[in-house]
MARLUMVO-687417 format. One record per atom (N, C-alpha, C): x, y, z. Coordinates in steps of 0.05 Angstrom, whole numbers, padded with zeros to 5 digits, always signed. Layout:
BEGIN
XYZ;...
//
This chain:
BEGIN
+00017-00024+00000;+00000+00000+00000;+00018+00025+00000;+00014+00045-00016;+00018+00069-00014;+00031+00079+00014;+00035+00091+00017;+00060+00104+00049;+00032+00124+00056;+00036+00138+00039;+00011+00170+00040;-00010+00151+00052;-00026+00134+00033;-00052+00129+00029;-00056+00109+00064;-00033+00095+00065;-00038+00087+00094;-00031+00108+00116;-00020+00126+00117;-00022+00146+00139;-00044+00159+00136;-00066+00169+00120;-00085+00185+00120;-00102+00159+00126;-00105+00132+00120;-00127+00114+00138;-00117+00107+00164;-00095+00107+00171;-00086+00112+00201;-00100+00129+00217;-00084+00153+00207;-00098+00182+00212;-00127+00184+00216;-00142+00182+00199;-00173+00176+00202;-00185+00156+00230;-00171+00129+00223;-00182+00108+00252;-00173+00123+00266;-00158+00142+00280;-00149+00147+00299;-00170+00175+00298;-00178+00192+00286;-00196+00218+00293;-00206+00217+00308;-00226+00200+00321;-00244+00207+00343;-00225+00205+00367;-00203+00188+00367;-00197+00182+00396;-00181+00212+00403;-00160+00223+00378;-00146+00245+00380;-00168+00270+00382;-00199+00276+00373;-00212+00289+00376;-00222+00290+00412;-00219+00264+00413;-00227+00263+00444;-00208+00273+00470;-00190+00261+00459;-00160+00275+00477;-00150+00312+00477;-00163+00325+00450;-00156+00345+00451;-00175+00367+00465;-00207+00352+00457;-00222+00369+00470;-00230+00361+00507;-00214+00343+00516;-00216+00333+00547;-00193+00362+00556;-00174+00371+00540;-00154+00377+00552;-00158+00408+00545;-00173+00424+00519;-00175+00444+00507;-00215+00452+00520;-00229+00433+00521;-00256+00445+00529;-00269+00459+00506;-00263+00448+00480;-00269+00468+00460;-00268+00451+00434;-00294+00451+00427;-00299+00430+00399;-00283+00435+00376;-00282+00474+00372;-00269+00479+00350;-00240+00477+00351;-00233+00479+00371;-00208+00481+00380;-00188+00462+00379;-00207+00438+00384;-00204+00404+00391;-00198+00399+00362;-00214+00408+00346;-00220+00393+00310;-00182+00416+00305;-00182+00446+00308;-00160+00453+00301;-00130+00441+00312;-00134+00431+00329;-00110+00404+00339;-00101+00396+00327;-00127+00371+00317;-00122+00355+00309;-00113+00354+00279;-00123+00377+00263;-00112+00390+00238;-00091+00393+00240;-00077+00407+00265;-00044+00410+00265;-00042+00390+00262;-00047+00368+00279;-00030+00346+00279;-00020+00330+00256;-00045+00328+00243;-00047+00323+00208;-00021+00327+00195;-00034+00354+00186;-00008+00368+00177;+00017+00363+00179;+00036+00355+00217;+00054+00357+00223;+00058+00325+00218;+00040+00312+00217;+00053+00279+00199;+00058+00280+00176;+00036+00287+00161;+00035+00292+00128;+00071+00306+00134;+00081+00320+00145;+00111+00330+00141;+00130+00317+00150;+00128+00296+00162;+00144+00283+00178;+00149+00264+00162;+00175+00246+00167;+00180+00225+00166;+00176+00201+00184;+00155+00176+00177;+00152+00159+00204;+00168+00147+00204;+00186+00133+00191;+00195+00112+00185;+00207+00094+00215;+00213+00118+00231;+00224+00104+00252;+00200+00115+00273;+00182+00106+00265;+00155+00116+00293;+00145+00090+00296;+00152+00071+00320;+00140+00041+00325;+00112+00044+00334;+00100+00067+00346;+00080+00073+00353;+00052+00091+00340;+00053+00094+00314;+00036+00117+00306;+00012+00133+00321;+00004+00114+00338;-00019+00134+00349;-00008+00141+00381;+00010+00129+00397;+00021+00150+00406;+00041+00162+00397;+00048+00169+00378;+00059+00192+00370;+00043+00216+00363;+00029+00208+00357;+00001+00229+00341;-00012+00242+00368;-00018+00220+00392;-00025+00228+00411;-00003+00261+00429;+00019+00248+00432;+00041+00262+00435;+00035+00287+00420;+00036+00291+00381;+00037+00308+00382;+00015+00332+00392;-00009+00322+00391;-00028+00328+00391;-00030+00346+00424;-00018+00330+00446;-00015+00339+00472;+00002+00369+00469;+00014+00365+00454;+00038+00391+00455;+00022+00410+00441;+00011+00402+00410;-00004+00427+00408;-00026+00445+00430;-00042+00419+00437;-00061+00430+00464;-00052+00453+00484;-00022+00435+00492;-00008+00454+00509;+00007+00478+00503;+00006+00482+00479;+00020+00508+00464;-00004+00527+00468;-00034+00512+00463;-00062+00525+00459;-00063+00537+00488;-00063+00518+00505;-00079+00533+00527;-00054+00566+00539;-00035+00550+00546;-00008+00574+00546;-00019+00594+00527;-00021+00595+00507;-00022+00623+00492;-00051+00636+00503;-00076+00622+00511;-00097+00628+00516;-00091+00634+00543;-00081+00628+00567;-00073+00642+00586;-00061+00661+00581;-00038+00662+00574;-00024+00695+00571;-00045+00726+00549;-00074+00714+00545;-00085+00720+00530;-00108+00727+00548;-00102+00714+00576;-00123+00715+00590;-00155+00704+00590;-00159+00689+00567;-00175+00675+00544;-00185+00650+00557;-00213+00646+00571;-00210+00607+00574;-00242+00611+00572;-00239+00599+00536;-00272+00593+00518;-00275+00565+00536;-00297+00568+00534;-00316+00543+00546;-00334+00540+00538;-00338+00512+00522;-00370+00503+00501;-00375+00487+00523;-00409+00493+00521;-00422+00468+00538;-00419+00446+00520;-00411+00417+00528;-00402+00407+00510;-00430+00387+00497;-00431+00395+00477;-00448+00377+00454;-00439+00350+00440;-00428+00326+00450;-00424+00302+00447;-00412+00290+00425;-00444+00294+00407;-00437+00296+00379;-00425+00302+00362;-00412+00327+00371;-00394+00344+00357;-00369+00322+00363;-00363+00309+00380;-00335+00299+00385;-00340+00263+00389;-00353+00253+00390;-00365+00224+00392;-00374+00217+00365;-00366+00187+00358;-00374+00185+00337;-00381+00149+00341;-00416+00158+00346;-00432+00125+00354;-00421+00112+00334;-00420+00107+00311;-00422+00089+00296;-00395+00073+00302;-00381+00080+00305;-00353+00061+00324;-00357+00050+00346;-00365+00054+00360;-00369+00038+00390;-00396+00061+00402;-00414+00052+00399;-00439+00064+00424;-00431+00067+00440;-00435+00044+00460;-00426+00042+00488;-00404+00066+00494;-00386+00051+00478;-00361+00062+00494;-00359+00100+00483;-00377+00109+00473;-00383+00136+00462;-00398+00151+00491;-00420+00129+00485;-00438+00135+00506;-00423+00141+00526;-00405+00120+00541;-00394+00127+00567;-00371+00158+00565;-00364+00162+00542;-00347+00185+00539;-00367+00208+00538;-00388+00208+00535;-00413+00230+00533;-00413+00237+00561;-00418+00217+00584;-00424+00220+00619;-00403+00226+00627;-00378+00218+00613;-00347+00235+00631;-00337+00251+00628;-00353+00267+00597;-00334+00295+00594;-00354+00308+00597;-00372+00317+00620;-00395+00333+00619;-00387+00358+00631;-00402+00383+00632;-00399+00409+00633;-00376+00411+00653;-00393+00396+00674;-00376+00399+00713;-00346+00393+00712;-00343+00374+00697;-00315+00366+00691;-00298+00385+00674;-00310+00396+00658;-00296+00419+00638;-00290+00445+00658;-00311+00447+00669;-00309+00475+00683;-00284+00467+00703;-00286+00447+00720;-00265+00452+00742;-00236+00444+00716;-00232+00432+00700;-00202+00428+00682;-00196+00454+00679;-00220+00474+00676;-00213+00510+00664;-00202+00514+00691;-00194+00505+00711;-00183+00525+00729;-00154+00514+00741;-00143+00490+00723;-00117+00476+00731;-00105+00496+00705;-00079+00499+00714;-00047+00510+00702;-00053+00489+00670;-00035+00498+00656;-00034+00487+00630;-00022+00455+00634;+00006+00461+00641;+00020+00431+00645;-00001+00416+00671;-00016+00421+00687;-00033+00400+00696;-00049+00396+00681;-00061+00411+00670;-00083+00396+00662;-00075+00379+00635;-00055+00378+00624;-00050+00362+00605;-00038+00333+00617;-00026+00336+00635;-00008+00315+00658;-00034+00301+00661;-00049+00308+00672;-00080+00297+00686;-00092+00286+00666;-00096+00292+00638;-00115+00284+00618;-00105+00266+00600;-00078+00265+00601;-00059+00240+00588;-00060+00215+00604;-00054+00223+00631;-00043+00199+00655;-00076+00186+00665;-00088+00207+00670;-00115+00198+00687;-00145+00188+00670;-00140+00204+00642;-00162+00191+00622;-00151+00174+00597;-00127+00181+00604;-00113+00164+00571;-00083+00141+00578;-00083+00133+00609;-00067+00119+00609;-00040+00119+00602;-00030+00143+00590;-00008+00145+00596;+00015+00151+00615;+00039+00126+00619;+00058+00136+00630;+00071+00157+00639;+00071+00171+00667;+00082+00197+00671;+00116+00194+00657;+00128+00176+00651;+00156+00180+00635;+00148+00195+00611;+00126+00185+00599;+00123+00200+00565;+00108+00227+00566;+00095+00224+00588;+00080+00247+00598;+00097+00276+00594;+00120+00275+00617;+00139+00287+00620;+00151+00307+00601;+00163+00289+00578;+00176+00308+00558;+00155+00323+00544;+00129+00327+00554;+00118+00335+00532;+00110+00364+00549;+00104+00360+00579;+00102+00386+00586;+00128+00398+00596;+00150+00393+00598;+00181+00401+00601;+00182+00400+00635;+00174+00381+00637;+00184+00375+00673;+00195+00345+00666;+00208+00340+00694;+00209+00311+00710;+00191+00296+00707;+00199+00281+00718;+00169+00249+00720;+00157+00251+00742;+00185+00260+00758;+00163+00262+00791;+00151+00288+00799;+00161+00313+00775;+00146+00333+00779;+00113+00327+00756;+00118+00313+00744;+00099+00306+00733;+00077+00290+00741;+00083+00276+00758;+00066+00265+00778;+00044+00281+00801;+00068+00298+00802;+00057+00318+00819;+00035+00330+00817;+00038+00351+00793;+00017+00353+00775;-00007+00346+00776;+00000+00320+00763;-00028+00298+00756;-00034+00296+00788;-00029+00290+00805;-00036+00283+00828;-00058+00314+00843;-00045+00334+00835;-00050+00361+00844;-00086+00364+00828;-00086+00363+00806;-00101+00358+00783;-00126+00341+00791;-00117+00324+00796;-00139+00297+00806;-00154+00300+00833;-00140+00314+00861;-00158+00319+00880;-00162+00341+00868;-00168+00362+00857;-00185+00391+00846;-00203+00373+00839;-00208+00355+00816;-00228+00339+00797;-00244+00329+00816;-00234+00321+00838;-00247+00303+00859;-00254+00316+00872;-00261+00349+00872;-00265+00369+00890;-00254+00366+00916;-00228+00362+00918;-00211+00365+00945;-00209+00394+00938;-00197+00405+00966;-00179+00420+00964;-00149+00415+00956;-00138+00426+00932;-00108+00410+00932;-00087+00431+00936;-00097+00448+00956;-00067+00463+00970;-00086+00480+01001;-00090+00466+01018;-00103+00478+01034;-00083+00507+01049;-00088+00525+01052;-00074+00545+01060;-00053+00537+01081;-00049+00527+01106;-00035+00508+01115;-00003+00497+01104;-00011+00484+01082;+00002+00460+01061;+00014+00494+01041;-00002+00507+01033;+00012+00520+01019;+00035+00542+01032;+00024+00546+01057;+00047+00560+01080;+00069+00542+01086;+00062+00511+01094;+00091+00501+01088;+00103+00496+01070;+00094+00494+01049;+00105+00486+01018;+00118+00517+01010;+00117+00543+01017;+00128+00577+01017;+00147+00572+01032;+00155+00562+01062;+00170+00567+01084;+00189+00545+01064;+00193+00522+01054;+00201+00505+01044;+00229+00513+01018;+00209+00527+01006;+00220+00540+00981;+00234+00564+00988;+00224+00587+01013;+00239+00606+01011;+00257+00600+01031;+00265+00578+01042;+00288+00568+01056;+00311+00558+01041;+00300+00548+01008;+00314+00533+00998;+00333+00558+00984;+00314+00582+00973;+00320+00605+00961;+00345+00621+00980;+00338+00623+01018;+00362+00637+01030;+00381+00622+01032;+00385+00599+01034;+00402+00583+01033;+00417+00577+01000;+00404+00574+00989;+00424+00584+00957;+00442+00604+00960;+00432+00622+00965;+00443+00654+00963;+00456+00654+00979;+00458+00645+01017;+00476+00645+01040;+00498+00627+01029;+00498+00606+01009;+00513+00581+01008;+00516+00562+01034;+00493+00562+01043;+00492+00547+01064;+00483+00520+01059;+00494+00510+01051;+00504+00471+01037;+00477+00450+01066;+00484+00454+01091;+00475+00436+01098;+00440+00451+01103;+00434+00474+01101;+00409+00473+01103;+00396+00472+01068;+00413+00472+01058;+00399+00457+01018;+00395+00433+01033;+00411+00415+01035;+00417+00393+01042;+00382+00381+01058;+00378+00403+01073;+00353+00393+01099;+00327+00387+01079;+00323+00415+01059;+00296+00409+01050;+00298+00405+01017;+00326+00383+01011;+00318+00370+00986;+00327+00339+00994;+00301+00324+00973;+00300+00298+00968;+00329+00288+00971;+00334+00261+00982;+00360+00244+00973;+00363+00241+00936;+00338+00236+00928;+00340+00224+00900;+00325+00251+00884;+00324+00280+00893;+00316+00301+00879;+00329+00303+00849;+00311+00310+00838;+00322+00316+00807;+00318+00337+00792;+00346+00353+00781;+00339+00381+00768;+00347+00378+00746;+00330+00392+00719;+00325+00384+00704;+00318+00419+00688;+00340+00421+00670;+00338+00460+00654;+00337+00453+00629;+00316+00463+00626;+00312+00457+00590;+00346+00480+00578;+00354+00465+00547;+00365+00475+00539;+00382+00500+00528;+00366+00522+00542;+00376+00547+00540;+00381+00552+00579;+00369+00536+00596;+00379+00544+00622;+00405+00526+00632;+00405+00508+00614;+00436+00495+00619;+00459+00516+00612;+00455+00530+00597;+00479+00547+00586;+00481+00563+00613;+00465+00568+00634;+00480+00586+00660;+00493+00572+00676;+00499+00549+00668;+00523+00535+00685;+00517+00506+00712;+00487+00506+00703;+00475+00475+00716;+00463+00462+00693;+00465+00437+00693;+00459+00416+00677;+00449+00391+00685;+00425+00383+00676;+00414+00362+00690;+00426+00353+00697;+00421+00340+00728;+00432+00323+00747;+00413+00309+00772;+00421+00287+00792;+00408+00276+00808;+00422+00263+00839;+00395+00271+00853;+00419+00267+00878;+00413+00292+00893;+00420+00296+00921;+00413+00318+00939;+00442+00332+00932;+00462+00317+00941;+00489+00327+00948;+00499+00341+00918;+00492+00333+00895;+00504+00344+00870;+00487+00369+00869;+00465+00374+00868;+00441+00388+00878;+00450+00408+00887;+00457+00404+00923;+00461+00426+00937;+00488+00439+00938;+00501+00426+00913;+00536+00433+00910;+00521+00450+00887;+00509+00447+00870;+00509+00465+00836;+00486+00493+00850;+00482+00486+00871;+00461+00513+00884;+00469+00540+00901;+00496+00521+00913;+00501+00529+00930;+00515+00558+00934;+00506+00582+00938;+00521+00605+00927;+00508+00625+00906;+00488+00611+00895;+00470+00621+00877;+00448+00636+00883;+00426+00642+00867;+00401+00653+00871;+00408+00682+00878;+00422+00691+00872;+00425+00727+00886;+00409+00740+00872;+00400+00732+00855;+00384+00745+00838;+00352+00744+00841;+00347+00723+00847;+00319+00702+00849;+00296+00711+00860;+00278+00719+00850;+00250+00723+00879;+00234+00699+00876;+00229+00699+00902;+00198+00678+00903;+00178+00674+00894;+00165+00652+00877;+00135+00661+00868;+00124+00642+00849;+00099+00634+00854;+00084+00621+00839;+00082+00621+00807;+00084+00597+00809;+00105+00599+00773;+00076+00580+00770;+00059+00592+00742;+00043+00570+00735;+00021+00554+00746;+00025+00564+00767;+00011+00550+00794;+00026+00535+00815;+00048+00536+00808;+00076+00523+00830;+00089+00540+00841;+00095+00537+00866;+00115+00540+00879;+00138+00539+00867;+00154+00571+00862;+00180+00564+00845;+00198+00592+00852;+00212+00599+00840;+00225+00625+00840;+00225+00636+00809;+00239+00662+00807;+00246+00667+00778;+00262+00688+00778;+00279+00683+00764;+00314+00695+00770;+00315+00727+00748;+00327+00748+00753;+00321+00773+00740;+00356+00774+00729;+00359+00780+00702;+00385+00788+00698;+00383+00795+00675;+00394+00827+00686;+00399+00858+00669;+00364+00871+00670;+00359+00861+00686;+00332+00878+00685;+00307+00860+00683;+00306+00831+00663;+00294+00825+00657;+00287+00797+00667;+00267+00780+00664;+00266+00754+00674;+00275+00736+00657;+00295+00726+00656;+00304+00699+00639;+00303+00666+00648;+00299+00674+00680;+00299+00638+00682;+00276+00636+00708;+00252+00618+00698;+00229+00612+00714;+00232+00586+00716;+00228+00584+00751;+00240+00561+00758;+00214+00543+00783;+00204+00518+00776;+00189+00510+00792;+00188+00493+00811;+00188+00489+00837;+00193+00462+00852;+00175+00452+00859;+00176+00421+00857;+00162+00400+00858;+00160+00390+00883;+00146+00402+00915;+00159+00390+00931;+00133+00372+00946;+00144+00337+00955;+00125+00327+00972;+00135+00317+00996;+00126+00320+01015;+00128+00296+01044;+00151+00316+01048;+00148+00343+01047;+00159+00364+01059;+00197+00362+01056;+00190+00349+01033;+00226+00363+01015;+00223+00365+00979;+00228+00379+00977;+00238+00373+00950;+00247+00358+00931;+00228+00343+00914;+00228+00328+00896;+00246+00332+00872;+00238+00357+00854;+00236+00356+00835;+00249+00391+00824;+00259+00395+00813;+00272+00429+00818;+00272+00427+00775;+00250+00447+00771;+00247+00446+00736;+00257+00484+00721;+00273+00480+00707;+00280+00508+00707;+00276+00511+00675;+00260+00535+00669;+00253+00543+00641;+00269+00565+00632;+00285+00570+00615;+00300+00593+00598;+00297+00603+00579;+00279+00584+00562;+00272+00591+00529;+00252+00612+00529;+00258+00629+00517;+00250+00662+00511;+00217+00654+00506;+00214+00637+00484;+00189+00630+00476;+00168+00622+00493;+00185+00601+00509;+00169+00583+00536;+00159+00607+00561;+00177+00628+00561;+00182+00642+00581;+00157+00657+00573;+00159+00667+00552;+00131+00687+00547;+00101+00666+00553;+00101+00642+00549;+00077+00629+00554;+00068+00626+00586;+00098+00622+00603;+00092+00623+00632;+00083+00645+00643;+00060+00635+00665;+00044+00664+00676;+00063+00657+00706;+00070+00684+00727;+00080+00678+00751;+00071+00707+00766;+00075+00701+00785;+00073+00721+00816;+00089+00724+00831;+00097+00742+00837;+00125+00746+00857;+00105+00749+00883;+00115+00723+00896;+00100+00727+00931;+00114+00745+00945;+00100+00752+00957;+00109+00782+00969;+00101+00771+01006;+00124+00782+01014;+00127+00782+01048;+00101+00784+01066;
//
């Protein structure tokens, strides 16, 4: 068979499921169908040859567009919300049943509380928690860790479940946490890094924050050696919806940085530098 002619019947069996994944994560029929057009597109350009998986890859890409979507619609201040009409994104003639049951789980209540999770959760949450994927594959696609990616999804899931998932409390120690980790950077005070990060913590700078002189690594002690002396720059502040800092140099913000922290240390330390990424992150400088 044809190369073309079997990726566009690929492509096709797979529509509804990629239609379904984009509008769980986007809340938006038209939005969901423009996805999945990207996604089209970005195969029709690609080369598979070495893709053992085609529909998660498609899935994959499809997550990243989402997450490019909602980021730009945050910094846009922008969050459309269709009551969702079924039909528009279900297609009985494949499976009833199993349509049917996707009709009762993506209903309004569930859309409305996803409109109020950060971008990278709610895509963490709608990959891991409705689509079974692996927080390893999860990961590279929103630019964290696995165990900050967990986090996430975990953070994500009691909201869905109408918990509270930062009771004021939890979010005062999870502040005292971070801005200990922040005086202690800057004091170079080695054994109090040491107190409130993980043994097996992992930091992790996308490719333009490696160039300031840390590079992924794992471990407390490598950790609180590449920290140590640093942050003079840094304020405190909710990055995204995380607990993070974000570093000022020559005036401007270049490196937004988020920590992942559970069972009251530090997991997970994710640092963003790319100009592009940077403009999509929303943050708050906590203030005293």
């Amino acid at each position: 068979m044809d190369e073309k002619k079997w990726l566009t019947e690929e492509f096709e069996a797979n529509r509804a499921h990629l239609r379904a994944a984009a509008y769980r994560m986007l809340g938006s029929r038209s939005e969901a169908e423009d996805a999945v057009q990207e996604a089209w597109l970005r195969l029709s350009r690609t080369d598979t040859t070495g893709v053992g998986n085609l529909v998660g890859w498609l899935t994959t890409v499809v997550a990243r567009i989402c997450l490019d979507m909602l980021r730009a619609r945050k910094t846009r201040r922008e969050e459309p919300l269709e009551a969702p009409v079924h039909a528009g994104i279900a297609d009985p003639a494949n499976d009833p049943e199993r349509e049917a049951a996707f009709a009762d789980s993506v209903g309004l209540a569930l859309l409305v509380v996803l409109q109020t999770l950060a971008p990278a959760e709610r895509v963490a949450f709608v990959l891991h928690d409705m689509f079974d994927l692996p927080f390893d594959e999860i990961a590279p696609i929103i630019g964290r860790s696995s165990a900050a990616t967990r986090q996430l999804a975990s953070r994500a899931r009691r909201r869905v479940q109408g918990l509270d998932e930062t009771p004021d409390v939890d979010f005062a120690r999870k502040r005292t946490i971070a801005e200990t980790f922040l005086a202690a950077s800057r004091n170079g005070d080695l054994e109090a890094l040491l107190a409130v990060l993980s043994p097996d913590v992992v930091f992790r700078p996308d490719a333009t924050a490696a160039r300031y002189g840390i590079g992924e690594m794992r471990g407390s002690t490598d950790v609180a050696e590449a920290f140590k002396g640093r942050a003079q720059a840094a304020e405190a502040a909710v990055v995204d919806g995380e607990l993070g800092f974000v570093v000022h140099i020559g005036g401007q913000t270049r490196i937004a940085v988020t920590l992942t922290i559970a069972d009251g240390k530090i997991v997970a330390i994710d640092a963003v530098a790319d100009p592009e990424r940077l403009r999509q992150i929303s943050y708050s400088i906590l203030q005293d």
